[in-house]
ZAMARGU-4260 file (C-alpha; in steps of 0.2 Angstrom, whole numbers, plus 5000, padded with zeros to 4 digits):
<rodrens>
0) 5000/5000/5000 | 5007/5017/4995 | 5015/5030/5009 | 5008/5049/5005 | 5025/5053/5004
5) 5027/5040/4988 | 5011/5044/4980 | 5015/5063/4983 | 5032/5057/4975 | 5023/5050/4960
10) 5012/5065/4956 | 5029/5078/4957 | 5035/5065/4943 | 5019/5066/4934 | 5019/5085/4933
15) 5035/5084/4923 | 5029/5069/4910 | 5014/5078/4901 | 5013/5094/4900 | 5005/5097/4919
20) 5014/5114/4920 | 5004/5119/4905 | 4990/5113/4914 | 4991/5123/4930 | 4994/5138/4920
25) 4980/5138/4912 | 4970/5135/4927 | 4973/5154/4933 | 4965/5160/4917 | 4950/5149/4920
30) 4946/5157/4937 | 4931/5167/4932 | 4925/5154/4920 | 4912/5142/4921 | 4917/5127/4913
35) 4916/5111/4925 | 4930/5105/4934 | 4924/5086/4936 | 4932/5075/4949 | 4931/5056/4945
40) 4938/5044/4957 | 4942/5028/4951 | 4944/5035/4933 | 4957/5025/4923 | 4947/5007/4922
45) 4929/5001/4918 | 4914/5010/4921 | 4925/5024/4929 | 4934/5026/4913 | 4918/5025/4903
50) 4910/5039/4913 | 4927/5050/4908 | 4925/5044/4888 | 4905/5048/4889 | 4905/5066/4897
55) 4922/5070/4885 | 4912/5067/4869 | 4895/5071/4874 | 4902/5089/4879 | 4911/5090/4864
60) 4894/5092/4854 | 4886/5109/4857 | 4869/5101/4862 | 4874/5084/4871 | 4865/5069/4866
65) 4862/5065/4883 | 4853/5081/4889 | 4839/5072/4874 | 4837/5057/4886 | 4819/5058/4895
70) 4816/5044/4907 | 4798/5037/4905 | 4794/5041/4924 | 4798/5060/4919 | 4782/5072/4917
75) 4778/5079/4900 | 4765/5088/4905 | 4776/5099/4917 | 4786/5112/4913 | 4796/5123/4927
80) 4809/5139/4924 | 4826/5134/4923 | 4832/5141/4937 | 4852/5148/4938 | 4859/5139/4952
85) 4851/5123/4942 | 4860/5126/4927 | 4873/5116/4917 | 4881/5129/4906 | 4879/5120/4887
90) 4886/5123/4876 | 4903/5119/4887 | 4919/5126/4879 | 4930/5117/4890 | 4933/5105/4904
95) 4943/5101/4918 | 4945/5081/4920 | 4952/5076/4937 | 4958/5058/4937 | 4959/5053/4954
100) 4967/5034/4952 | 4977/5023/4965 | 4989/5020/4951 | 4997/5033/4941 | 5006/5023/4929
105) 4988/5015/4924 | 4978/5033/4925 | 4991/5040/4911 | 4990/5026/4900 | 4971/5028/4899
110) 4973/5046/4900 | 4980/5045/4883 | 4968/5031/4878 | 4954/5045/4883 | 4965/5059/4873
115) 4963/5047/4857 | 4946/5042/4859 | 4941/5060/4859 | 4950/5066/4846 | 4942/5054/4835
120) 4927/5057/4840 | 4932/5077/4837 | 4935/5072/4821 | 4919/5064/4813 | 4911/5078/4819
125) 4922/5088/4808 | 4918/5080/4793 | 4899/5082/4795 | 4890/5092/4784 | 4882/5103/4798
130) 4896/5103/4809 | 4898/5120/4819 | 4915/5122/4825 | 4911/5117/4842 | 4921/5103/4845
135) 4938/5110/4840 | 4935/5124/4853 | 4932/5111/4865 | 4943/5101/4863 | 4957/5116/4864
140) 4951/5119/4881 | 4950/5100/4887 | 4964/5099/4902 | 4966/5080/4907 | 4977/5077/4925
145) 4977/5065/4937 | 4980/5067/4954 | 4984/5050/4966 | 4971/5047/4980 | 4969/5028/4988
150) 4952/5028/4998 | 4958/5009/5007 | 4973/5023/5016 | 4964/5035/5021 | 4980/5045/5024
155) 4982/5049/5007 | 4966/5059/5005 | 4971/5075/5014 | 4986/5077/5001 | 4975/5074/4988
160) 4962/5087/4995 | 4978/5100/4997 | 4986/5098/4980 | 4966/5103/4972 | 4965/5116/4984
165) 4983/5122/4978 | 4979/5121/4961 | 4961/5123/4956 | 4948/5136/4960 | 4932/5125/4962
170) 4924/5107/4959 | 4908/5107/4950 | 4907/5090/4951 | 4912/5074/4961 | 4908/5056/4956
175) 4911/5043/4968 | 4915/5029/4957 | 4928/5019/4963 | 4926/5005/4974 | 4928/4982/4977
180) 4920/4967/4973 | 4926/4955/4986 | 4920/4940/4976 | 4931/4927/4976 | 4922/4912/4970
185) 4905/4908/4961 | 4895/4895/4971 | 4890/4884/4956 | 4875/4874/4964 | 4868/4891/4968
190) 4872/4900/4951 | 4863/4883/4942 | 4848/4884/4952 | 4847/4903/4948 | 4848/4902/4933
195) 4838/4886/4929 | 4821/4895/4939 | 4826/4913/4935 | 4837/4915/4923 | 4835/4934/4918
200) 4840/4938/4937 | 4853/4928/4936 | 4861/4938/4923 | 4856/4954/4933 | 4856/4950/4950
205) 4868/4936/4953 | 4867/4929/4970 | 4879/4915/4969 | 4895/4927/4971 | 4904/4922/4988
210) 4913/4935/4995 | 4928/4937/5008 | 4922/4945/5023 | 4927/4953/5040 | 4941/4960/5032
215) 4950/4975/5041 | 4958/4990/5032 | 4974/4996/5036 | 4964/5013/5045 | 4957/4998/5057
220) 4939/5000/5048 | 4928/4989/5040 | 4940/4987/5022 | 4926/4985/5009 | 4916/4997/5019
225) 4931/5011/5020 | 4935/5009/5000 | 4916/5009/4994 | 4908/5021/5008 | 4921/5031/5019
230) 4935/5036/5009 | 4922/5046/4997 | 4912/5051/5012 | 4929/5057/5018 | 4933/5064/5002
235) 4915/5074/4998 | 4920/5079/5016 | 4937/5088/5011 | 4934/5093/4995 | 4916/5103/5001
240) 4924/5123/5003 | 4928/5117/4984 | 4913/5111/4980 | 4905/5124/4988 | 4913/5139/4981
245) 4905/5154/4974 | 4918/5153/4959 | 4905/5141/4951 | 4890/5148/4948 | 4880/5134/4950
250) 4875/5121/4963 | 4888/5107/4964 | 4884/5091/4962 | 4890/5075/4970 | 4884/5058/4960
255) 4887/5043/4970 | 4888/5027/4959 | 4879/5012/4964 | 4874/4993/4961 | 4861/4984/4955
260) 4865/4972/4966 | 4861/4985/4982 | 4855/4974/4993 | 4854/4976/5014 | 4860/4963/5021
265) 4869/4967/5039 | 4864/4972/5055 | 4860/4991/5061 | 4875/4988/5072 | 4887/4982/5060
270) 4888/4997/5051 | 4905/4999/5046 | 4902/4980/5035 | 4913/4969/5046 | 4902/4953/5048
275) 4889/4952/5034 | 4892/4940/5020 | 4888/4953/5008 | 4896/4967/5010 | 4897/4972/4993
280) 4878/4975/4992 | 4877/4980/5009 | 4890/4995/5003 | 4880/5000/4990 | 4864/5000/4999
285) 4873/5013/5012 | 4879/5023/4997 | 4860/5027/4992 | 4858/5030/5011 | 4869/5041/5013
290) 4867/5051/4995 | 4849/5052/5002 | 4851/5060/5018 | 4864/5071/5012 | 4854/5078/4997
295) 4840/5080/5010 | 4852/5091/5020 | 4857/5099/5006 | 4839/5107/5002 | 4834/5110/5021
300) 4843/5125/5019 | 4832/5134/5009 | 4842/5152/5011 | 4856/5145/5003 | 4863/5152/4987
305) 4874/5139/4983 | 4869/5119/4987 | 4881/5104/4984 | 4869/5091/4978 | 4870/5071/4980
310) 4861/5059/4970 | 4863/5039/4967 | 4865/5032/4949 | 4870/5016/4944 | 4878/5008/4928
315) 4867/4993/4926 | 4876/4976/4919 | 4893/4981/4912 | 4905/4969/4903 | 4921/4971/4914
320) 4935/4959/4918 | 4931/4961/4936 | 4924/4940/4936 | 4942/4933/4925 | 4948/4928/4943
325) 4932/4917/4946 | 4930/4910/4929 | 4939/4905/4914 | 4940/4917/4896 | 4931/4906/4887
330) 4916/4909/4901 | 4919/4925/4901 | 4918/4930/4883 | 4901/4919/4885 | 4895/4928/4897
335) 4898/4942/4888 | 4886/4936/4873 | 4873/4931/4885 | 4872/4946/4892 | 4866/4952/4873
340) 4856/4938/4872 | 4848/4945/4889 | 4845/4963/4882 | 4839/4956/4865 | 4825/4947/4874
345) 4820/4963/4882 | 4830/4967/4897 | 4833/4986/4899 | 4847/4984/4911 | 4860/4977/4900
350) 4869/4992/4894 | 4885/4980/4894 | 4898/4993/4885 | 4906/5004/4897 | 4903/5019/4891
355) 4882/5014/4888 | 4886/5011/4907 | 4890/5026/4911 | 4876/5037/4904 | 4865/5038/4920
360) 4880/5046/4927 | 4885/5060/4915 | 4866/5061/4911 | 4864/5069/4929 | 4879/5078/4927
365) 4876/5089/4912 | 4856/5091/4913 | 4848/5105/4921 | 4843/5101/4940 | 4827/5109/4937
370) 4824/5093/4926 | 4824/5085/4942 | 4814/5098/4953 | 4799/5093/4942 | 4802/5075/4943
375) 4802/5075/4962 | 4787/5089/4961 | 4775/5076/4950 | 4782/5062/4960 | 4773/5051/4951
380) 4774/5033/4958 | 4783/5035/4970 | 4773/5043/4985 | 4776/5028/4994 | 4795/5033/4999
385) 4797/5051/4996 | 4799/5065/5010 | 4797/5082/5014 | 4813/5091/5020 | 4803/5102/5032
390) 4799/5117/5018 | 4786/5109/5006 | 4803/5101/4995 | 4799/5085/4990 | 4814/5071/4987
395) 4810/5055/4984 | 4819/5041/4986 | 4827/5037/4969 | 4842/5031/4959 | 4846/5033/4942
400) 4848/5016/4931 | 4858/5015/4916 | 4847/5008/4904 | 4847/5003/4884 | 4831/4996/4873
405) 4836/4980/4865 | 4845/4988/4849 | 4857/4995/4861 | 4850/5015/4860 | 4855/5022/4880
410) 4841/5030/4891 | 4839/5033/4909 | 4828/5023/4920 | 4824/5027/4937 | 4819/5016/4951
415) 4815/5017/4971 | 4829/5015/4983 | 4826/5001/4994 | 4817/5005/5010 | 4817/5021/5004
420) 4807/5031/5018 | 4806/5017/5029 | 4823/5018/5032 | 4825/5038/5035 | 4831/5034/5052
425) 4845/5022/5049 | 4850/5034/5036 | 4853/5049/5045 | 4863/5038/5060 | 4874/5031/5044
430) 4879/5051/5040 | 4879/5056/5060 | 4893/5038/5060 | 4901/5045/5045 | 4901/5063/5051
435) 4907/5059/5070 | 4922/5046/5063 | 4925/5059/5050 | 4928/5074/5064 | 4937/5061/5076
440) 4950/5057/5062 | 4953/5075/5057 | 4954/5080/5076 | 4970/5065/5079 | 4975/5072/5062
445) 4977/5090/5067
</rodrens>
């Protein structure tokens, strides 16, 4: 596990291998500018890195793609002022794309992966017959960096925190991506009776993964709990006077990445994941707790010029290489066509390619929040589980699915969280945990 020191000493390296002084520099000119400045933990593999290749081409056409995408649940009989502080400023003329990676060998490599992706993409939309110059001017202003941040020590996230604080005026966004799958074997007799009675959940919502369990992080906290759950609570934590800032315009938004494989399964006691058998699920049920309750915070204050917004999106059934330690390739690469063959029979949640994964993410990063307000106004079927923050706002319990129809064209689904309401209480004594470790931490710390 790497030192601060080390990582620190990585990114020094870093600064002098690609044109990072450039980047800095340019960072004083766009002070007064409203271009995003997106932070992206987990960014240089799977859905992490299809979230960075999704936003960097949709934002590269002057009227994104994705901003088109209405979920079915969303009114169209409503219509509500945009409102400023609700805003996503589009057409965007440029973009600051933080890579926050363990590894900064692997974050460069797909940095320029992303660099090459782009400028293809750039250039079909050159050589269309209506093509408006946007692209070009975007691309000009795209400034790719990565910065070294390991949520399993959580002594690196205060240097991370400080070199943004150093170098950037603002973060418009923050997606908590990164995260573990403890599975380390299938449990075959389980998987073959999943999928001989239901085979569609099978390929959804496997429940034949076991899972290593009772693990302990190096901070002395529950490990998958502290990678998937903490060290971003810690990091929204840190990074909130940037988030915050009157620099950007607009209300911040932090979009926390979950499963569909949420599931509660541990104790009110065992919070911090140390002795259920899933705490993968159990993680990502807490992450649409904790998003929640936050976001509720968030729009208690109703004097507040400037909110940092949460909400929970999930990337469906991605292709990844996550299972090639559980089974063999030919399995996988099987796997991979029966998870077309599933979509093709009419399942909306196999997007599959990364980057179709990553739409329900970049789809709430670049729409205009006021989209939202009328969703969560009409609240339409979902009255069962929504909530009044105290001042007539209604926020319902939801998260946003990563969806596809069966020819592979992306949309955006939304479903409840589980519990939703019923579990207001357990929500707020996850964020007052969260909160009170948080404070004891930085107190020993300072």
């Amino acid at each position: 596990m790497r030192t601060v020191e080390k990582i620190h000493t990585q990114s020094i390296k870093l600064v002098e291998s690609y044109e990072d002084v450039q980047n800095l520099c340019f960072l004083s000119i766009t002070h007064s500018m409203t271009w995003p400045t997106v932070v992206i933990t987990g960014a240089n593999s799977g859905v992490g890195f299809g979230i960075c290749q999704r936003l960097l081409c949709q934002l590269s056409e002057k009227t994104p793609p994705d901003t088109l995408i209405k979920p079915q649940e969303l009114p169209g009989s409503q219509q509500k002022d945009d409102i400023e502080g609700d805003r996503f400023v589009l057409p965007c003329e440029g973009i600051t794309l933080i890579m926050a990676c363990r590894s900064v060998q692997r974050a460069e490599v797909a940095r320029q992966k992303l660099l090459q992706i782009l400028d293809k993409h750039v250039e079909n939309l050159t050589s269309s017959p209506n093509y408006d110059g946007h692209a070009e001017l975007f691309r000009k202003n795209v400034r790719i960096v990565i910065h070294p941040v390991d949520l399993s020590s959580l002594e690196t996230i205060p240097k991370f925190v400080q070199e943004l604080e150093k170098n950037y005026p603002y973060v418009s966004h923050l997606i908590c991506n990164a995260g573990i799958a403890p599975f380390t074997a299938i449990d075959w007799p389980s998987c073959i009776h999943q999928l001989l009675t239901n085979p569609l959940a099978a390929l959804t919502t496997p429940r034949y993964y076991r899972q290593s369990w009772g693990e302990v992080s190096q901070d002395g906290y529950g490990y998958v709990w502290q990678c998937n759950v903490f060290g971003h609570y810690t990091l929204y934590k840190g990074l909130y006077s940037l988030l915050s800032s009157s620099k950007y315009g607009h209300h911040s938004r932090v979009i926390w990445t979950s499963s569909l494989e949420s599931k509660k399964s541990y104790d009110a006691k065992d919070w911090q994941l140390k002795e259920t058998r899933d705490p993968y699920g159990s993680s990502k049920y807490q992450t649409e707790l904790i998003s929640l309750e936050l976001d509720r915070r968030a729009l208690h204050d109703i004097d507040a010029s400037k909110r940092v917004r949460h909400f929970t999106a999930h990337p469906g059934v991605t292709h990844t290489n996550i299972d090639l330690n559980l089974i063999s390739p030919l399995l996988h690469y099987l796997k991979h066509f029966v998870f077309y063959l599933a979509r093709w029979i009419g399942s909306p949640n196999h997007p599959i390619a990364l980057e179709k994964g990553a739409v329900s993410v970049v789809w709430l990063s670049i729409i205009s929040l006021s989209t939202l307000t009328v969703f969560c106004a009409s609240n339409q079927g979902f009255k069962s589980n929504s909530s009044s923050n105290g001042h007539g706002s209604v926020r319902p319990a939801l998260k946003f699915a990563a969806q596809t129809d069966w020819r592979g064209n992306s949309c955006v689904g939304v479903t409840e969280i589980e519990g939703g309401e019923a579990h207001s209480e357990e929500a707020k004594e996850l964020v007052d945990h969260c909160e009170s470790l948080y404070q004891s931490i930085e107190t020993a710390r300072t």
